[in-house]
C-alpha positions in Angstrom: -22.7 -52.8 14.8 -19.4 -51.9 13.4 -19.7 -48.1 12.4 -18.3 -48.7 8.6 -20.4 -51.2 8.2 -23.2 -49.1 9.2 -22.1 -46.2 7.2 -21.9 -49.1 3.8 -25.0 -49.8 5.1 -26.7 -46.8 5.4 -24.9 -45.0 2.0 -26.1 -48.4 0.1 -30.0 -47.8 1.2 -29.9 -44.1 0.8 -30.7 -44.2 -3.2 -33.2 -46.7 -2.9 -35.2 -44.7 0.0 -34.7 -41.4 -1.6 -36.5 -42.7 -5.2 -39.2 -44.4 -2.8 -39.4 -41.6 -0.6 -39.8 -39.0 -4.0 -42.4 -41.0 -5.3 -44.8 -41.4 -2.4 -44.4 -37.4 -1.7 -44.9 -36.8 -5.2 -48.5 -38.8 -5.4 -49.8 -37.0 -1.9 -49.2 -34.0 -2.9 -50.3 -34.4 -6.6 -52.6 -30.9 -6.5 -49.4 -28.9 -5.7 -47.7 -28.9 -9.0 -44.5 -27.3 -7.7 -44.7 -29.7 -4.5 -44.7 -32.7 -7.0 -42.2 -31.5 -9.0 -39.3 -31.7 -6.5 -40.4 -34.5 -4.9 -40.3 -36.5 -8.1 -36.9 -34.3 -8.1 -35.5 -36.2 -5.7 -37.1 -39.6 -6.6 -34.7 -38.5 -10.3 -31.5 -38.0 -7.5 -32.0 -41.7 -6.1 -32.7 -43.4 -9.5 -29.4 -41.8 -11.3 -27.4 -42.9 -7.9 -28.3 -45.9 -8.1 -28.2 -46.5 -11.5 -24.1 -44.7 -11.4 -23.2 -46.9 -8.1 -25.0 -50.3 -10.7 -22.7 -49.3 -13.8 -19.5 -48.4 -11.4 -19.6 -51.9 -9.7 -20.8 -53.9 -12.2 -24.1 -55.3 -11.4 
């Protein structure tokens, strides 16, 4: 595969698995409060990038 088009690829995924990724780490390790807390920290990351990269392109 073309490397750019790996590299669109890859950067276009990245929000998407970071919110999923947040969200599943956040409901294992619900007893941990400060555990929780930064993962649903990073789910907050990938849903603002995606939602930027949404109203900067259009769609």
């Amino acid at each position: 595969m073309n490397p750019i088009r790996l590299g669109r690829t890859v950067l276009f995924f990245l929000p998407y698995v970071l919110v999923v990724a947040g969200v599943l780490a956040a409901s294992k390790a619900a007893g941990a409060p400060g555990v929780a807390l930064q993962a649903l920290g990073v789910a907050a990351i990938g849903s603002l990038w995606a939602w930027r990269r949404g109203r900067r392109n259009g769609y």
